[in-house]
Structures are given as C-alpha cells and as structure tokens.
VODOLO-480205 format. One record per residue (C-alpha): z, x, y. Coordinates in Angstrom, 2 decimals, padded with zeros to 5 digits. Each point is the difference from the previous one (the first is absolute). Example, Ala and Ser with C-alpha at 12.3 -4.5 7.8 and 13.67 -1.06 7.14 Angstrom:
<atoms>
ATOM       zz       xx       yy
ATOM   007.80   012.30  -004.50
ATOM  -000.66   001.37   003.44
</atoms>
This chain:
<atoms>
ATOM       zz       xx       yy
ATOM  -014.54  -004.17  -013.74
ATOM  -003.64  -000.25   001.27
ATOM  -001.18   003.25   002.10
ATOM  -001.66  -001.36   003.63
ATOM  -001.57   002.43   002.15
ATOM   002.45   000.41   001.86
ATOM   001.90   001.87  -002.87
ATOM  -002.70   002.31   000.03
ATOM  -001.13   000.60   003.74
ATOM   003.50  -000.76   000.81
ATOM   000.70  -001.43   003.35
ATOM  -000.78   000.84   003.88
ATOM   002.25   003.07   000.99
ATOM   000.98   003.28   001.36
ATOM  -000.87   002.56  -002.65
ATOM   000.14   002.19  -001.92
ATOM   001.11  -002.32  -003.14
ATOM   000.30  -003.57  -001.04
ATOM   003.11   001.27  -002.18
ATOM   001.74   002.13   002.03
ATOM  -001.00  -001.16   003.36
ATOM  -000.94  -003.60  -000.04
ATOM   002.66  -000.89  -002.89
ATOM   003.02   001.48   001.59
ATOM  -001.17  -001.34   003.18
ATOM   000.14  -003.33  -001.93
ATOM   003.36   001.18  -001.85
ATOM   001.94   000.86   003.09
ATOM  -001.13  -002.92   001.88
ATOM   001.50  -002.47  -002.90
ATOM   003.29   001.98  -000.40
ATOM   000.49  -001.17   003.97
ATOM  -001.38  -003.18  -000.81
ATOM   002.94  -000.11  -003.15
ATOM   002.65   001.16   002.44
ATOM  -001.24  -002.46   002.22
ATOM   001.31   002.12   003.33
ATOM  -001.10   002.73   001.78
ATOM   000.90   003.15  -001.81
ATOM   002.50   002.39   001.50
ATOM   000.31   002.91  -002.75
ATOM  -002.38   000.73  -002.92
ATOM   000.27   002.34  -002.81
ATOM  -002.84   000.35  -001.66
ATOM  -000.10   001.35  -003.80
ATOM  -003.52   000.90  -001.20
ATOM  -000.81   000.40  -003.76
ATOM  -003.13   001.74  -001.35
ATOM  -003.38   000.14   001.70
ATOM   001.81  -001.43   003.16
ATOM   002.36   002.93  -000.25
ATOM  -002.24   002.75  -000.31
ATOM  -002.70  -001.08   002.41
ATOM   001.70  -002.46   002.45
ATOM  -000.48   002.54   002.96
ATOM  -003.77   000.84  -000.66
ATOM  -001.12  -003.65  -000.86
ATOM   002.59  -001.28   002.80
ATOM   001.64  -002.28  -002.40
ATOM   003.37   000.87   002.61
ATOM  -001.93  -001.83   002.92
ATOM  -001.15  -002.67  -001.99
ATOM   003.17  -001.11  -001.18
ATOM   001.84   000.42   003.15
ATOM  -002.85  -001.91   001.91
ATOM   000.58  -002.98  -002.65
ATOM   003.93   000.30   000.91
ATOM  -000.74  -000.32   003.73
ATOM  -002.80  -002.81  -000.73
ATOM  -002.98   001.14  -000.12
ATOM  -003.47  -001.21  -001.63
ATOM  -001.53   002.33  -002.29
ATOM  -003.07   000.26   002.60
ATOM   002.30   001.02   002.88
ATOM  -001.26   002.95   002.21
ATOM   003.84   000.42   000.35
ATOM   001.00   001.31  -003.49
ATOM  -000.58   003.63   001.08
ATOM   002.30  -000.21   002.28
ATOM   002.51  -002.05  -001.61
ATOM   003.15   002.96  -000.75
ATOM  -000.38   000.75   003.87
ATOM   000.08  -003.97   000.74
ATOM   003.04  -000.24  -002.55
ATOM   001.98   002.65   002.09
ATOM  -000.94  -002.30   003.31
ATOM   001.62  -002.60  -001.63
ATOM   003.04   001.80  -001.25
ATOM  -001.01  -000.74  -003.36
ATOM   001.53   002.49  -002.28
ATOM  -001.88   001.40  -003.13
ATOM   000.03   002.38  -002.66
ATOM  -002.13   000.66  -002.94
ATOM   001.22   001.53  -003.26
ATOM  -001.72   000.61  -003.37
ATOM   001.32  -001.76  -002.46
ATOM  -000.58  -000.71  -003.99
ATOM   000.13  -003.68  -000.52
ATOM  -000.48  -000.20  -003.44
ATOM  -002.35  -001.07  -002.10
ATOM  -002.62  -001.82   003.13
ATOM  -003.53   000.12   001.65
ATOM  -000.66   003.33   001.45
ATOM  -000.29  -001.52   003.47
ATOM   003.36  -001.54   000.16
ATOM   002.84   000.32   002.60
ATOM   003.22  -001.47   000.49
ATOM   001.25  -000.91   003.78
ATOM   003.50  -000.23   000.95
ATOM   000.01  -002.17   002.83
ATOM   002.75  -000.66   002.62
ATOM  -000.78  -002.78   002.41
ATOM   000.94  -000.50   003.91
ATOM   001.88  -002.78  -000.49
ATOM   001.95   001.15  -002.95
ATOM  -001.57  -000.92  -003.17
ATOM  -001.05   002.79  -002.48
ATOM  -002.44  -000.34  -003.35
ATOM  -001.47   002.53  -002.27
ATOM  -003.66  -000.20  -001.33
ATOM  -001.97   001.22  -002.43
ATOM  -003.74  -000.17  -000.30
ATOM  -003.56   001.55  -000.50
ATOM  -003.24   000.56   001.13
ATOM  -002.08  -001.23  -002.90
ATOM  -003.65   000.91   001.13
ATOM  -002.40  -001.87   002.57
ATOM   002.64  -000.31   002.66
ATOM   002.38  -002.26  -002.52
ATOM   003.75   000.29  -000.12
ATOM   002.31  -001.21  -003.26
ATOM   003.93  -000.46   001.54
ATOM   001.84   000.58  -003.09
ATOM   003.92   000.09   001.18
ATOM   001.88  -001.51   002.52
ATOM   003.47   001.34   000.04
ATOM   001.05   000.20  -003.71
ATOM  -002.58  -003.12  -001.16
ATOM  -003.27   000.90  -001.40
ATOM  -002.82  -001.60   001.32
ATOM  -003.79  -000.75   000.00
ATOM  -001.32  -000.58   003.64
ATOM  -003.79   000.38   000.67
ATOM   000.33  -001.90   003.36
ATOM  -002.69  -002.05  -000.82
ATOM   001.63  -003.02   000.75
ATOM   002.17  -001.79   001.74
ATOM   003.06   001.11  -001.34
ATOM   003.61  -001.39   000.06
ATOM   002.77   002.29  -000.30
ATOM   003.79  -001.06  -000.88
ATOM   002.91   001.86  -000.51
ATOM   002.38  -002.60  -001.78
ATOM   003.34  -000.31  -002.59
ATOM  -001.31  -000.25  -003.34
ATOM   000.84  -003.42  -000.67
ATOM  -000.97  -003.37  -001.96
ATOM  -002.58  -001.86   002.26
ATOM  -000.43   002.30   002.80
ATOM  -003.86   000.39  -000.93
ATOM  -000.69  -003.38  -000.81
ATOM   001.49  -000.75   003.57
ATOM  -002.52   001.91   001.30
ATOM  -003.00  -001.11  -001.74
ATOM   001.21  -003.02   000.91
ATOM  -000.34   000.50   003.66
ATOM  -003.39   001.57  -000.43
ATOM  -001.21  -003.17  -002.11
ATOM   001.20  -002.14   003.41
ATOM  -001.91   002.21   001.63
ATOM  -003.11  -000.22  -001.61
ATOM  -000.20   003.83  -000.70
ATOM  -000.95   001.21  -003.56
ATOM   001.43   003.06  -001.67
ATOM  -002.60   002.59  -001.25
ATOM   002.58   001.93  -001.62
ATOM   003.60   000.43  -000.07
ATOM   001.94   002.88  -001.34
ATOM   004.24   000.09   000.09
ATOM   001.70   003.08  -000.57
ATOM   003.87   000.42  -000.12
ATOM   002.36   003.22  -000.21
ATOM   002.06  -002.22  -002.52
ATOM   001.11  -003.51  -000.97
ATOM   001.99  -001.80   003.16
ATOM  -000.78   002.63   002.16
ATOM  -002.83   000.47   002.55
ATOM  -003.13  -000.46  -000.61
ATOM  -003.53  -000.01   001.70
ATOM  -002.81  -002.25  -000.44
ATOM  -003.39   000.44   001.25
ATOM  -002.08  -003.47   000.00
ATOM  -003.78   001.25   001.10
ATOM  -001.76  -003.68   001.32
ATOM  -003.49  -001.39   000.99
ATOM   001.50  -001.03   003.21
ATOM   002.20   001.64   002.53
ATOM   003.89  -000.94  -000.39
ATOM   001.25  -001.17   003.69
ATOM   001.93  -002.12   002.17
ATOM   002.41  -002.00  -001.53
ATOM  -001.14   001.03  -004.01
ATOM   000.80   003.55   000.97
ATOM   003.51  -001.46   002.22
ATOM   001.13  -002.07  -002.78
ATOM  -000.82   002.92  -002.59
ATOM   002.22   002.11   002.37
ATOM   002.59  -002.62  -000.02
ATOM   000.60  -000.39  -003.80
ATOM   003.57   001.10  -000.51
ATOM  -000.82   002.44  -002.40
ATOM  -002.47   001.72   002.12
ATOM   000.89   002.87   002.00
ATOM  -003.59   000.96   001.37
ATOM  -003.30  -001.77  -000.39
ATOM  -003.11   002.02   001.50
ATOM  -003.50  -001.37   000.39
ATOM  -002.80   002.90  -000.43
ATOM  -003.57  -000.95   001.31
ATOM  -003.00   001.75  -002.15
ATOM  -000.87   003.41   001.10
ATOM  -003.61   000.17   001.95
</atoms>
C-alpha cells in the first residue's frame, strides 16, 4: 500500500500521538459505529504499548471519546471518562495479552442501550490508522476506508451472490469483499467494502434476505 502524507504527519488532532491518541480515537469511534447504538457498558482490554502507556499518552480518553462519538480533533476527548459517567456509560479498562498482534491493539466489549452487544478487536497502526481485525469470533480486515457493508448471515448456497446481486442493481461496485465463517452452515460474516455508499432500498433488501440476520452500512472514517 502506497504511504500519503497523511501516514506520516498523520491527521488533525488532540495530541500527544497519532497511535495512541488519534488511532484509538478512530478505533473507539468505529467499534460504536459496528454496534451501531449508543454504548451502555465497555470493557476495554489493552495489549502492549496501549497497556503500559494508555494513562500517560491518554490512549483511555481517546478510546472512550470514539465510543461516545467523537472526532479525533475534538477539544472534548480530555474530558471524555467524566462525560462517560454523565451519560451513565459504564467502563473499565483491563490489561490484557491478546496474542500474537500490533502493540497498539485493544479489544472493546460493548453493550448497547437498546440491547445489542459485539466484541471488537483492532489497532492503531501508525499515522492515526486503525486495522479492525475481529468482530465477535470472525477475523477481519477493516481499514474504514470505504464504504463498507457489514452482514451477519447463515452460511448458505447463494446468500452472497444475492447480495452482489442487489449491489449490481444498484450500481455500486465492490472494492473488496472478504467472508469469514465459524464453520460450514453456521454463521458467518461478510464484509463487502464499495466505491459507493450502500442505502435505501440496496441496504433494505440486503436486510431482508432470509438468510440475513443483520446487514450494517459503515461510511469511511474522516
């Protein structure tokens, strides 16, 4: 992959880091985006350099002020584990070893308001850019560079050529697609990153596919 110079200034922020400030800004904010609801209880498992620095680099504040929504150039983010409490947002942070990943990874156990729960696993991979590499028990590559489509389906015959389907009608083109399952017939996730954004009745009909039990749209991260 080509390095821009935005990899290396990395992008407009509240310091002191691109990787542990601006990334888990960046890595919080698309764990919401993933759970697609306002977060109600974190736990927060940090692995590495985010373990052993997240209080002096304020990796904790970052990633909390992604949870709650926040832009990684928010004046907010300092204040975000005092705005969490306002919002009865519980959180905890534990160190954790998470195998054999970037330094600057964390994992986020996320319960939402309105029920729904997901578990994900990313890093901070330098210049302010995240790598989501689990959701629940799937492994995953997720930049958020696109527009990204995320389903949750039955591992069946057809089920992703109904969907490319409905993105041909819809004139949207597939950058890359990835499908990971936990094993034959059972669930699986597939993550469909496109040139155009996946809405209204593509994203509907997508929903709609009997085999589909959730079907996310993700816009590209700023």
């Amino acid at each position: 992959m080509p390095v821009s110079a935005f990899d290396i200034i990395g992008p407009v922020m509240i310091g002191p880091s691109s990787s542990h400030t601006a990334g888990a800004v960046r890595l919080g904010l698309m764990a919401r985006t993933i759970l697609n609801q306002e977060p109600m209880e974190a736990i927060i498992h940090l692995h590495g350099s985010f373990a052993e620095t997240y209080r002096g680099h304020g990796t904790n504040l970052a990633l909390v002020a992604g949870l709650l929504g926040m832009g990684t150039d928010d004046e907010r983010i300092p204040r975000a584990l005092d705005l969490a409490r306002e919002r009865n947002m519980q959180v905890e942070f534990v160190t954790a070893d998470l195998g054999d990943v970037h330094p600057n990874s964390a994992m986020l156990e996320l319960k939402g308001r309105e029920g729904l729960s997901v578990r994900v696993m990313g890093s901070s991979v330098g210049g302010g850019r995240i790598l989501v590499t689990r959701i629940d028990d799937f492994p995953v590559e997720l930049g958020g560079d696109y527009h990204t489509l995320i389903v949750v389906h039955q591992d069946q015959p057809g089920v992703v050529a109904q969907m490319t389907t409905l993105l041909a009608a819809a004139q949207v083109n597939i950058a890359q697609m990835r499908l990971s399952r936990q094993k034959k017939g059972a669930e699986a996730l597939t993550i469909l990153e496109t040139d155009q954004p996946v809405e209204g009745a593509a994203l509907d009909l997508i929903g709609r596919l009997r085999a589909v039990s959730r079907a996310l749209a993700v816009k590209p991260m700023a």
